[in-house]
FITOR-41487 format. One line per 2 residues: their letters; for each residue y, x, z of N, C-alpha, C, O. Coordinates in pm, whole numbers, padded with zeros to 5 digits. Atoms other than C-alpha are relative to their C-alpha. Last residue first. Layout:
# FITOR-41487
a> Y X Z Y X Z Y X Z Y X Z ~ ...
***
This chain:
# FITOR-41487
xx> -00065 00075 00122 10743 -15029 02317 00105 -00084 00138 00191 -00167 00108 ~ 00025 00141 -00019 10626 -14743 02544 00064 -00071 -00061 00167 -00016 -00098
xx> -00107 00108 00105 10588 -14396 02452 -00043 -00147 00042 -00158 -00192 00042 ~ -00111 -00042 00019 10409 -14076 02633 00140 -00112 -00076 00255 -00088 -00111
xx> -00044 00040 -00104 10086 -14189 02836 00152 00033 -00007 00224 00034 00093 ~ -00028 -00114 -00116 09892 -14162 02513 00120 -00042 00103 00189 -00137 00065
xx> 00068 -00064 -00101 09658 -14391 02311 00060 00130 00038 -00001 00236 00032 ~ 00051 00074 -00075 09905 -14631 02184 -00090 00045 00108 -00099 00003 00224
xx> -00053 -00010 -00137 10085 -14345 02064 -00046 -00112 00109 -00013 -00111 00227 ~ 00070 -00137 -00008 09831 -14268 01761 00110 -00025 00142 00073 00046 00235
xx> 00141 00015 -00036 09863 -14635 01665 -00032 00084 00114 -00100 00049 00211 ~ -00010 00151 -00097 10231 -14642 01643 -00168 00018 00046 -00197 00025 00165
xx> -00049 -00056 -00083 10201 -14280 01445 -00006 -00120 00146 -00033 -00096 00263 ~ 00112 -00064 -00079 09946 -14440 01239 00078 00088 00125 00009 00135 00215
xx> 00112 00070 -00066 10198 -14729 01139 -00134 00137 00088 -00194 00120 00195 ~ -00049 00029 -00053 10474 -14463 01035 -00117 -00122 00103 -00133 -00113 00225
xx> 00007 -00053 -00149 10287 -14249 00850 00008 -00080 00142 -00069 -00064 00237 ~ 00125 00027 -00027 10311 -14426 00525 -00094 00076 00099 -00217 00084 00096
xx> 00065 00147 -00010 10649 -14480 00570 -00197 00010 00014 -00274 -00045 00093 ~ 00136 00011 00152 10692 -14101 00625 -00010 -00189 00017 -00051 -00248 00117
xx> 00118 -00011 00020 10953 -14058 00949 -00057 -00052 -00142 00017 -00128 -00204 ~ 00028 00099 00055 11297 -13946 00986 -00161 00042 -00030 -00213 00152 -00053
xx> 00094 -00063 00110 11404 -13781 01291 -00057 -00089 -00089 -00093 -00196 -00040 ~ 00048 00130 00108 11731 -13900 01459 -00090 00088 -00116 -00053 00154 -00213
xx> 00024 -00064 00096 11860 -13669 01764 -00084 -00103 -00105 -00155 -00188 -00051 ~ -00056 00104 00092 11978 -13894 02018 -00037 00055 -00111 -00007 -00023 -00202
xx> -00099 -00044 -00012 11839 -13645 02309 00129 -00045 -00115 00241 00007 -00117 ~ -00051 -00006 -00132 11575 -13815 02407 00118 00002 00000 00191 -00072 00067
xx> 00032 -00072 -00101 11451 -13851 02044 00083 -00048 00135 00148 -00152 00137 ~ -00093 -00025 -00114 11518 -14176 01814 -00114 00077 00113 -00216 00029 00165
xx> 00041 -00064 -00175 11230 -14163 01557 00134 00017 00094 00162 00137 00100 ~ -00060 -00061 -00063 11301 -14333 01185 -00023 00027 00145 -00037 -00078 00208
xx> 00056 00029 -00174 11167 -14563 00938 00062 00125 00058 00110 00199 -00028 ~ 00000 -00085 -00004 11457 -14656 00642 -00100 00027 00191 -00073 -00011 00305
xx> 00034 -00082 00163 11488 -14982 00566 -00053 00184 -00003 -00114 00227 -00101 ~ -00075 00059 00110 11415 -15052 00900 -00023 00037 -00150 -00114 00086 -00216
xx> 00076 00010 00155 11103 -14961 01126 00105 -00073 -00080 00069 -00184 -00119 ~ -00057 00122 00087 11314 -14766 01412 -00074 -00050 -00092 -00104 00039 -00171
xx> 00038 -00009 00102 11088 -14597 01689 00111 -00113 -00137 00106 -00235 -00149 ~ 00001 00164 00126 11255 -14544 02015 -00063 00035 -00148 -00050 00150 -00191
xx> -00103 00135 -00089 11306 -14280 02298 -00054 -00100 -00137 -00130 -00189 -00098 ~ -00019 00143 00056 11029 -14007 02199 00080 -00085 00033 00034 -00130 00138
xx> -00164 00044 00053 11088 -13692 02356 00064 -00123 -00070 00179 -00162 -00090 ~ -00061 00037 -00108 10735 -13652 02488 00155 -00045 00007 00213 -00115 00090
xx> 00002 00182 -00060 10596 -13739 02160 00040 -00006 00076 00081 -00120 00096 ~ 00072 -00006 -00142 10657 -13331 02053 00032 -00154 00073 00132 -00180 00140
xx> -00077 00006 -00137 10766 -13369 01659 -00110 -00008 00158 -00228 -00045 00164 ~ 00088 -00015 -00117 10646 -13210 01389 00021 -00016 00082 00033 00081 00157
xx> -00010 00031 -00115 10880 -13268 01045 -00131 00047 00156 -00221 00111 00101 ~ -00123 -00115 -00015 10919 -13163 00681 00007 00006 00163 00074 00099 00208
xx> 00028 -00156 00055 10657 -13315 00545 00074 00101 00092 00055 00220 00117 ~ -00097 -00019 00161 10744 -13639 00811 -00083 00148 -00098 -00162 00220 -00037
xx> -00095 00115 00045 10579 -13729 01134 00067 -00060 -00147 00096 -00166 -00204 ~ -00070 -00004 00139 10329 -13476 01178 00085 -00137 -00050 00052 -00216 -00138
xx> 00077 00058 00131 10248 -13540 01567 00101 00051 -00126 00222 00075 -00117 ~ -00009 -00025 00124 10213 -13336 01877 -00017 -00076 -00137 -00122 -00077 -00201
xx> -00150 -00011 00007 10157 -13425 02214 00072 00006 -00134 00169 -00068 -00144 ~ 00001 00115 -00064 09744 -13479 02197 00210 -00007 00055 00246 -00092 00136
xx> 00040 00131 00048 09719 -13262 01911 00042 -00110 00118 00097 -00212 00076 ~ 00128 00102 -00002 09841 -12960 02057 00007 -00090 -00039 00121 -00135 -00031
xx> -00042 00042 -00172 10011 -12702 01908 -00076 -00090 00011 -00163 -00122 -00070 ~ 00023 -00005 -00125 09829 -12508 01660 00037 -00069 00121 -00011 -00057 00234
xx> 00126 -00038 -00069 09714 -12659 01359 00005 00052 00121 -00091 00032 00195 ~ 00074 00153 -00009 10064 -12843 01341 -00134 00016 -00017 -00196 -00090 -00004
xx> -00037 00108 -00139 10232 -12527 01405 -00083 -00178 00023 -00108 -00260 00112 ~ 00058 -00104 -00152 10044 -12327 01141 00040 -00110 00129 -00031 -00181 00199
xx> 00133 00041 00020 10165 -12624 00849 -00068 00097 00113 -00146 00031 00182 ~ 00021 00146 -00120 10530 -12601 00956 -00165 -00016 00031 -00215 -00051 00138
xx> -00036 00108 00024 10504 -12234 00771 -00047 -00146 00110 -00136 -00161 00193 ~ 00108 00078 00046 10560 -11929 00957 00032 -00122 -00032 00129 -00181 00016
xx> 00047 00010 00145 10851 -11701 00920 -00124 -00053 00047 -00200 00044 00050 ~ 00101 -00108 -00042 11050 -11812 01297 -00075 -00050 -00164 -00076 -00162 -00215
xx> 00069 00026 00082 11385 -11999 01294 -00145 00104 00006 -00135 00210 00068 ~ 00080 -00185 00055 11466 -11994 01645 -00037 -00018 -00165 -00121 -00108 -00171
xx> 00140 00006 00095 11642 -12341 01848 -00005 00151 -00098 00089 00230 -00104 ~ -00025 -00137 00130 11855 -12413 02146 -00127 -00020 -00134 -00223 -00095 -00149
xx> 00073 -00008 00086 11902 -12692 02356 00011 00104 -00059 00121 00153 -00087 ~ -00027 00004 00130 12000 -12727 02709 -00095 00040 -00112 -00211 00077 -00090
xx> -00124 00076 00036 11947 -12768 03041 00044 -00013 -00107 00122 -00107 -00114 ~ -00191 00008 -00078 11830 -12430 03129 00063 -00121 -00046 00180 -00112 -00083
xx> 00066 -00118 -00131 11548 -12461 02827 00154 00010 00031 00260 00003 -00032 ~ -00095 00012 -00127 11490 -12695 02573 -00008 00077 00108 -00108 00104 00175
xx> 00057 00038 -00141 11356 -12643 02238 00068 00014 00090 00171 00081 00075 ~ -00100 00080 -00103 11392 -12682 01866 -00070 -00021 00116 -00171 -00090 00134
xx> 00082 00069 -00087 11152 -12482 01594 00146 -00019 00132 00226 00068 00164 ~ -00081 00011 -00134 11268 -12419 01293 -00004 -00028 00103 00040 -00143 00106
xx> -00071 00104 -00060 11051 -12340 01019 00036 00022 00136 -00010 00099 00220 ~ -00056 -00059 -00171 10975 -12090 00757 -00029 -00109 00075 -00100 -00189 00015
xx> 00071 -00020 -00091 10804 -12153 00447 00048 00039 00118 -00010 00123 00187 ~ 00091 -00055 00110 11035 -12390 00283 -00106 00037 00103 -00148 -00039 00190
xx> -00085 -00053 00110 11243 -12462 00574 -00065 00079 -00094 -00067 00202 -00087 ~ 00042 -00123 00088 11019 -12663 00803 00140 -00024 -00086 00212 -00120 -00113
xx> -00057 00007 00141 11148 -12842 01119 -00046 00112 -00105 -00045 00233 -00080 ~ -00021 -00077 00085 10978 -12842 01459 00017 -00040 -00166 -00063 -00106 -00233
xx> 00053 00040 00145 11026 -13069 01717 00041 00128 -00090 00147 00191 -00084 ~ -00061 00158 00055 11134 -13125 02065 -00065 -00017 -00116 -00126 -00120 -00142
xx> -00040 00007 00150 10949 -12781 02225 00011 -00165 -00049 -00079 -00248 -00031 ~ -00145 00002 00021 10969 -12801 02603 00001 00007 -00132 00118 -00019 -00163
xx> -00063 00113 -00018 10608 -12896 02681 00151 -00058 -00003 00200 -00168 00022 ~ 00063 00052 00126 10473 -12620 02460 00067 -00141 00030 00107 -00220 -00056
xx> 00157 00124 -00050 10601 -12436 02751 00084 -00065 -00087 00205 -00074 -00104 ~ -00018 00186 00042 10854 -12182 02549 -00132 -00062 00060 -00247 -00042 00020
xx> 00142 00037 -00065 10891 -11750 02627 00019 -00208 00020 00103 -00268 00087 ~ 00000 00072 -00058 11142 -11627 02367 -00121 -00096 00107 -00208 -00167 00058
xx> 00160 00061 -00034 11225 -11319 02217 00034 -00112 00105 00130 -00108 00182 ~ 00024 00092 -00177 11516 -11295 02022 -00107 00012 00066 -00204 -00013 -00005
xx> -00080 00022 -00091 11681 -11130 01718 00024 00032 00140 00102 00090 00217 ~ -00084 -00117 -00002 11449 -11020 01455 00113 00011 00138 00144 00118 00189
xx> -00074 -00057 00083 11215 -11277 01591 00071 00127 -00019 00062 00216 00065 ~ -00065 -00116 00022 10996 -11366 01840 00067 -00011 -00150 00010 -00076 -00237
xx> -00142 -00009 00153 10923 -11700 01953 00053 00138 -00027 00158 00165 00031 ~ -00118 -00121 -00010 10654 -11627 02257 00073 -00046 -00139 00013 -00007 -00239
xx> 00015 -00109 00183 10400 -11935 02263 00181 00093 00037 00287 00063 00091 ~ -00121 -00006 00029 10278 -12199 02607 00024 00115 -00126 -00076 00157 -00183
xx> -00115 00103 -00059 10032 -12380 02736 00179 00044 -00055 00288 -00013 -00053 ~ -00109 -00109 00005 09726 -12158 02556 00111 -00119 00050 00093 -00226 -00008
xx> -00137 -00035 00111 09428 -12303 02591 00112 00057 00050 00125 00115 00157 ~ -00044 00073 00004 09206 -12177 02924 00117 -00011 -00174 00190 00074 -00223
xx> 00101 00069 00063 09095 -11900 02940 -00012 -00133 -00019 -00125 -00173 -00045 ~ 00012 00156 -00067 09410 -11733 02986 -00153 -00046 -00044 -00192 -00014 -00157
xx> 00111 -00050 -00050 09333 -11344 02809 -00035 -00151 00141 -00126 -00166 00221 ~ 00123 -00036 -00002 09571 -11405 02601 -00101 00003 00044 -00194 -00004 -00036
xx> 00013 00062 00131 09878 -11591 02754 -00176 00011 -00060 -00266 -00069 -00034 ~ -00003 00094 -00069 09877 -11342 03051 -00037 -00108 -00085 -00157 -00128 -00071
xx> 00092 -00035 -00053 09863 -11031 02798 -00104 -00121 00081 -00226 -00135 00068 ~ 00078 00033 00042 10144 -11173 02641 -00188 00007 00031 -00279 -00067 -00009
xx> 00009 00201 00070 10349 -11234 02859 -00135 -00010 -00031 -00227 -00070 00024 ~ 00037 00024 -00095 10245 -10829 02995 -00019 -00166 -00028 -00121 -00235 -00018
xx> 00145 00030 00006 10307 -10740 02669 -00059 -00026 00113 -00180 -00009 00101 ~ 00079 -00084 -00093 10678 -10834 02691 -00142 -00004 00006 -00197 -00113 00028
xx> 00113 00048 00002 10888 -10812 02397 -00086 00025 00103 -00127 00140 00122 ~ -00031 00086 -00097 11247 -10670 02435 -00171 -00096 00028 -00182 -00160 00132
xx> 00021 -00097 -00111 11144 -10375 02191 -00020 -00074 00152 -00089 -00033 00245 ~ -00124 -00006 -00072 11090 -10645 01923 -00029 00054 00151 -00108 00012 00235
xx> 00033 00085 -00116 10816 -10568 01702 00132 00053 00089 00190 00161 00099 ~ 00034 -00073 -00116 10995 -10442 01355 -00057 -00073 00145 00002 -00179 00168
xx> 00000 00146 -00131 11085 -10649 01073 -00070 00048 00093 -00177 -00012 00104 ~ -00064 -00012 -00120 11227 -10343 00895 -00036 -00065 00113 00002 -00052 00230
xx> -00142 00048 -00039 11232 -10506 00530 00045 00034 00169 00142 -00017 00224 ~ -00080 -00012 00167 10928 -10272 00359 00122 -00052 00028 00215 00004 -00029
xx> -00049 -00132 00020 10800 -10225 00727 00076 -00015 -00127 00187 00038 -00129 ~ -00125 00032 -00106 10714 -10612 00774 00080 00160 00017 00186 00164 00080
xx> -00098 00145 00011 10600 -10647 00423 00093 00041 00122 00216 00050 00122 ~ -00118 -00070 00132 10354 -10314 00446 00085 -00079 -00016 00162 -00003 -00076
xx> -00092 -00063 -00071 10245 -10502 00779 00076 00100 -00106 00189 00147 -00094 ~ -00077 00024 -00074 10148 -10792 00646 00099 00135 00082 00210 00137 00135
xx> -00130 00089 00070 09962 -10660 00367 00090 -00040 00048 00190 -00036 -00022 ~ -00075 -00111 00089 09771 -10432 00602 00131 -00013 -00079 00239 00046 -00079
xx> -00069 -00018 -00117 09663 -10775 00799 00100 00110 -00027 00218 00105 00009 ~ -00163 00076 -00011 09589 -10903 00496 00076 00003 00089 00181 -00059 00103
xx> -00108 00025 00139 09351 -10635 00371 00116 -00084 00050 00234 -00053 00031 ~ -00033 -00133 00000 09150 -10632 00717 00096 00050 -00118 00181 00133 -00086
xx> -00125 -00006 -00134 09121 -11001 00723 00084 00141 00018 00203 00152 00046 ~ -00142 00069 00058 08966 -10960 00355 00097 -00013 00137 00218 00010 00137
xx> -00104 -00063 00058 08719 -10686 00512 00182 -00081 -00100 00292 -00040 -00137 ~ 00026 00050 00134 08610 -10832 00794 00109 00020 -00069 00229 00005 -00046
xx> -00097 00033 00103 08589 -10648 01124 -00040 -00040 -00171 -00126 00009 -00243 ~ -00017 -00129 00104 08333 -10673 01379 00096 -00027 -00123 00097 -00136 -00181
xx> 00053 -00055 00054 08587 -10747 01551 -00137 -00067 00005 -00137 -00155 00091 ~ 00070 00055 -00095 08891 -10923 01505 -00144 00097 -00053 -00164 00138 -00168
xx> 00191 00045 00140 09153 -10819 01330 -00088 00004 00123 -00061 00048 00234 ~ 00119 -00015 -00061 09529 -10907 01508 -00132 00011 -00102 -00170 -00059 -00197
xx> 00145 -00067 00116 09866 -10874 01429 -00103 00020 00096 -00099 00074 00206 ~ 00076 -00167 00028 10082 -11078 01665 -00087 00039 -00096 -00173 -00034 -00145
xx> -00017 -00111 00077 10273 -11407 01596 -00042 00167 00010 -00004 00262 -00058 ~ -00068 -00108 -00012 10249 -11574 01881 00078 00131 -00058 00147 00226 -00020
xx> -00165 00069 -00065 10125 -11867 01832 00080 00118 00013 00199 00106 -00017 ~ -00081 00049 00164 09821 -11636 01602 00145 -00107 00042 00237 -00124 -00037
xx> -00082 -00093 00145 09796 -11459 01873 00041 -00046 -00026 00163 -00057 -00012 ~ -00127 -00035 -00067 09750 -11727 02152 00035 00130 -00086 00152 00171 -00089
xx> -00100 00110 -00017 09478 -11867 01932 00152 -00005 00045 00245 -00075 00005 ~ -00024 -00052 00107 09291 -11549 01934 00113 -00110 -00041 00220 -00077 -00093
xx> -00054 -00098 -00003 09281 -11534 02331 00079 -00020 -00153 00201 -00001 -00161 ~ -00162 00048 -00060 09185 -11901 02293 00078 00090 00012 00196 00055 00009
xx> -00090 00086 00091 08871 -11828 02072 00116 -00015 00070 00207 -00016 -00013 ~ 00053 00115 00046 08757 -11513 02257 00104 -00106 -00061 00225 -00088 -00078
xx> 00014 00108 -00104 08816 -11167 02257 00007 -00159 -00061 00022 -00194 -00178 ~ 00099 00093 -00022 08689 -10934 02045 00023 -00122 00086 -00063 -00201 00125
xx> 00045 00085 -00106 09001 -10770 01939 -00141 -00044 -00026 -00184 -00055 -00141 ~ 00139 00006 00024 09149 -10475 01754 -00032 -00053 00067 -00019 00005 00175
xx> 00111 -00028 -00109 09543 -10515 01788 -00129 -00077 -00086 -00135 -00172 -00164 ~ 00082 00093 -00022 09799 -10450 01568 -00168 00042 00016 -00253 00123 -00022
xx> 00176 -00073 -00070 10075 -10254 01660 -00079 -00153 -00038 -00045 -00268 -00009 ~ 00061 00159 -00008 10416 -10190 01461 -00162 00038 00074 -00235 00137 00083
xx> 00135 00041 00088 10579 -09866 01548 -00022 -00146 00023 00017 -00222 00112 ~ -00061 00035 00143 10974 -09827 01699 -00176 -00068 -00110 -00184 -00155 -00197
xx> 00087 -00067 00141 10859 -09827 02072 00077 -00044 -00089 00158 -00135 -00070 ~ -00013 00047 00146 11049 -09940 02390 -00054 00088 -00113 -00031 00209 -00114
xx> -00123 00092 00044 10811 -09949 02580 00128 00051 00018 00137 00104 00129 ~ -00057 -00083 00125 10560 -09700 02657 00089 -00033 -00055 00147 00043 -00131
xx> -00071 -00125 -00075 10436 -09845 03023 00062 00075 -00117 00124 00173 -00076 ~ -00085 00032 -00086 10443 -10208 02847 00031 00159 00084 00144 00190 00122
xx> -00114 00027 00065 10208 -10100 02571 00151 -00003 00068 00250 00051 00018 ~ -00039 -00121 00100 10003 -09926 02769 00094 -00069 -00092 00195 -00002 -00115
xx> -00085 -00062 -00110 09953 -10239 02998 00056 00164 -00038 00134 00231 00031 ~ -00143 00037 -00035 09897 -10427 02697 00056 00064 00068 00176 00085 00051
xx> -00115 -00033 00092 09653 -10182 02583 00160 -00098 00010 00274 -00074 -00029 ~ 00053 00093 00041 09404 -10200 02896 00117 00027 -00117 00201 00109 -00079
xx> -00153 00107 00107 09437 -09899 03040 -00057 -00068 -00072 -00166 -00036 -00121 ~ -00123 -00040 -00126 09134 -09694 03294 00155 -00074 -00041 00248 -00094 00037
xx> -00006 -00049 -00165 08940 -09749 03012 00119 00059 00034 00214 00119 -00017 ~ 00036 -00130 00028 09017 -09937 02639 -00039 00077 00217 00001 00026 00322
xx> 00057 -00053 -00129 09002 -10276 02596 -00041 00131 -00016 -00134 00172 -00087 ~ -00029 00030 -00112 09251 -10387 02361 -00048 00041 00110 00022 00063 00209
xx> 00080 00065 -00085 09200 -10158 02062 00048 -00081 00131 00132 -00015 00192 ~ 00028 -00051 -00159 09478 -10049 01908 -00096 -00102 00080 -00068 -00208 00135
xx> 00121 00145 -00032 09559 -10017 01532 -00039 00033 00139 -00056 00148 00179 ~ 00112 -00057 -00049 09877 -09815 01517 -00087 -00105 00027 -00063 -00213 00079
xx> 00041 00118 00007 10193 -09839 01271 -00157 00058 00078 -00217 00158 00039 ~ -00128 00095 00020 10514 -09587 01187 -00150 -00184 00038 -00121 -00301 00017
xx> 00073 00113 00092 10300 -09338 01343 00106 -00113 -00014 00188 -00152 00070 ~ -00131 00097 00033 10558 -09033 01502 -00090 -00130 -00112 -00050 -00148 -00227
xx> -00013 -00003 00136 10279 -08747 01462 00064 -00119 -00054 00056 -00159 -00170 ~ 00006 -00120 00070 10333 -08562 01799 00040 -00051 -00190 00118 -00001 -00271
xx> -00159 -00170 00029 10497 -08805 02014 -00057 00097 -00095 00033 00172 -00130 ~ -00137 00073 00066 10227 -09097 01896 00130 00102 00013 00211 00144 -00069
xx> -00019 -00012 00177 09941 -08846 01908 00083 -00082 -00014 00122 -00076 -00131 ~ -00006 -00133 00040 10000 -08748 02311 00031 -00025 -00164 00130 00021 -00222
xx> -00122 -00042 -00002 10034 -09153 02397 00043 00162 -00031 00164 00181 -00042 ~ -00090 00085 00101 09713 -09211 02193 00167 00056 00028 00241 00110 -00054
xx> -00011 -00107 00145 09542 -08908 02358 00050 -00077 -00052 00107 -00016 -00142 ~ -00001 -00101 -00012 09639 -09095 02712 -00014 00094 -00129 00071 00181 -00147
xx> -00184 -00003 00046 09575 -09403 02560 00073 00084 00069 00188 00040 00071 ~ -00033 00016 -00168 09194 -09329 02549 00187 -00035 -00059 00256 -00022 -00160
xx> 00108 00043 -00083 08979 -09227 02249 00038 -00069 00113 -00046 -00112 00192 ~ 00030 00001 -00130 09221 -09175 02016 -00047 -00032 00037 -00061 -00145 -00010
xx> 00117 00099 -00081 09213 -09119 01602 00007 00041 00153 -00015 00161 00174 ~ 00067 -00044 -00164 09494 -08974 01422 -00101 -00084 -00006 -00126 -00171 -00089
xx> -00047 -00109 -00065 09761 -08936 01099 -00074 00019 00144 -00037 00100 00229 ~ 00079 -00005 -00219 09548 -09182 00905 00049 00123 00007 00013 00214 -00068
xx> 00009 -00194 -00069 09828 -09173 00607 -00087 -00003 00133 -00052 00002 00251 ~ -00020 -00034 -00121 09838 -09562 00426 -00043 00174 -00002 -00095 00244 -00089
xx> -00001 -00126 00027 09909 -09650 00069 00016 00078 00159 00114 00145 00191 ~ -00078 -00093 -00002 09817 -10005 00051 -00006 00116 00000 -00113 00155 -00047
xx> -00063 -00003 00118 09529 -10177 -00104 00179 00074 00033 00253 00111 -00059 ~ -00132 00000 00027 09333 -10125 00169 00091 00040 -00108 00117 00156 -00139
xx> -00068 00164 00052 08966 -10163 00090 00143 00006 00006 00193 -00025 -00102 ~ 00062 00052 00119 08783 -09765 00087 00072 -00130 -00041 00095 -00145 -00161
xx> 00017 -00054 00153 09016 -09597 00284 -00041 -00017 -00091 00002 00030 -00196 ~ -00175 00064 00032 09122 -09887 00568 -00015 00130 -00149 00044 00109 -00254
xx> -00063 00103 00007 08770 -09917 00620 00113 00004 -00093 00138 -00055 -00198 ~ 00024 00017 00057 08683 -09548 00683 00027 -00117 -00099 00052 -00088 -00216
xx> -00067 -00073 00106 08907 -09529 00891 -00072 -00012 -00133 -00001 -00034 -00231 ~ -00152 00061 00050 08800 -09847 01066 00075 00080 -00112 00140 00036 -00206
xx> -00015 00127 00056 08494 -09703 01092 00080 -00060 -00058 00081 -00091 -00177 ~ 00019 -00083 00115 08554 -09369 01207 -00020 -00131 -00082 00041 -00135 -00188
xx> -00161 -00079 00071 08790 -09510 01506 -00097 -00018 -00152 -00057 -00103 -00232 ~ -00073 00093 00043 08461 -09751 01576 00111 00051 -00073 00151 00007 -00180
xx> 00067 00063 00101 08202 -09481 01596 00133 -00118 -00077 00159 -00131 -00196 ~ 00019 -00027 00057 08440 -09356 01845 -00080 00014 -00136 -00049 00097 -00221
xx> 00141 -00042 00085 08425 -09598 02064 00057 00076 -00096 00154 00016 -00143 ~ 00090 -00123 -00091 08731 -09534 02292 -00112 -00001 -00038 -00187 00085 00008
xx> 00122 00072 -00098 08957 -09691 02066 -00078 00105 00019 -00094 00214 -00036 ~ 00055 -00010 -00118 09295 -09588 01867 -00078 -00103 00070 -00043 -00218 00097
xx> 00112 00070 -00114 09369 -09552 01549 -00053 00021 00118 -00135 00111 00134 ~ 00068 -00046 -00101 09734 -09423 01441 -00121 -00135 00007 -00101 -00256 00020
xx> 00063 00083 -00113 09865 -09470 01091 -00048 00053 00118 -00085 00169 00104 ~ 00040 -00093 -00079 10131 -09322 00856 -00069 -00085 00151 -00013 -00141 00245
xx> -00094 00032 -00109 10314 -09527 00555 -00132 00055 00128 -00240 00012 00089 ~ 00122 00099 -00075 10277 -09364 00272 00021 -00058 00110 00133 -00039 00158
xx> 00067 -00047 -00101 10608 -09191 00150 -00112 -00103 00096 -00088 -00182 00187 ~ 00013 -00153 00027 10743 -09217 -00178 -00030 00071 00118 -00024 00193 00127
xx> -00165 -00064 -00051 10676 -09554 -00196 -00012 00141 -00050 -00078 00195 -00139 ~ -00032 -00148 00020 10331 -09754 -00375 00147 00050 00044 00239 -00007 -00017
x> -00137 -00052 -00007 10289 -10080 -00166 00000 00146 -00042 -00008 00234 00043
***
């Protein structure tokens, strides 16, 4: 992204080897046009260098002393910067990112992850798409650091944030690369478009609830009321909603519900 004004970073972690690293990093491979305006050791000198040099974007370690960075996130809230976090943590932590939509590089860091994470965030600054102030890192924190899979995913958008058990989502719809995701909560329905494609959701939710029904489709089996095989095959949900399925789907879906405790003929 060449502008007419770089776009201005904070690093913060309490290794110091690591700040110089990263800077280094982001000067030799990033193909954007970033400004390291800092390095912190603590979030105490982080929260000092964010009032002083206004970072429009800060890499932030998670485990830092005496603050963990969610809980720095949450005592600093509401913020205008984007943050993505420097992690080691383990496969389900990283899992509940990527549902989540957070920026994350993992460490030790690799340099194409480290490029597309950059890329992502020159994109989400170039139209504004800002982390939503209403966002709580405490959710997420909880979520993360579960050890256990992940049971449930934040929907953020420009809009909304939304906290969803996995066991309330009906089905998700793709729109090109976007898709729509439909879920129930209070009694009713609502639904989010959110920019990932269908194809993320159907690596992440779970398999044993979860099937690809259609291209265009992902429905949650618990909602199942009926299967039609007419001219046309077809899914009656709970809620009368009429999803159409793949003919040549349609037998492995029958199969694939034989072994679960969610559909009966």
């Amino acid at each position: 992204m060449k502008t007419t004004s770089p776009v201005k970073v904070l690093i913060v972690d309490d290794e110091k080897n690591a700040c110089t690293n990263l800077k280094h990093l982001l000067h030799e491979y990033a193909d954007e046009e970033l400004e390291i305006t800092g390095m912190a050791h603590s979030t105490k000198e982080a929260e000092a260098m964010i009032l002083l040099t206004k970072p429009d974007a800060i890499f932030l370690d998670i485990e830092m002393p005496k603050e963990n960075a969610f809980h720095f996130l949450e005592r600093i809230a509401p913020f205008s910067f984007e943050v993505i976090f420097v992690t080691s943590y383990n496969e389900y932590a990283v899992k509940a990112f990527k549902l989540n939509a957070i920026d994350y590089i993992l460490k030790p860091i690799s340099i194409s992850e480290l490029k597309n994470v950059v890329a992502k965030l020159a994109e989400k600054l170039r139209y504004k798409k800002v982390i939503a102030n209403t966002a709580s890192y405490a959710d997420i924190e909880d979520i993360a650091s579960n050890q256990k899979a992940p049971s449930r995913i934040i929907l953020k958008n420009i809009n909304s944030t939304e906290i969803v058990d996995f066991d309330n989502i009906q089905y998700v719809e793709a729109h090109g690369s976007y898709s729509r995701i439909v879920f129930s909560k209070n009694n009713r329905v609502h639904d989010v478009v959110m920019s990932n494609p269908l194809s993320e959701y159907e690596e992440l939710l779970p398999t044993d609830r979860f099937f690809r029904v259609h291209r265009s489709y992902l429905i949650n089996c618990l909602y199942i009321r009926k299967i039609y095989k007419n001219s046309s095959c077809e899914v009656l949900l709970k809620d009368n909603t009429l999803i159409p399925v793949s003919r040549r789907r349609v037998n492995t879906l029958l199969d694939y519900l034989k072994n679960t405790p969610y559909y009966h003929e």
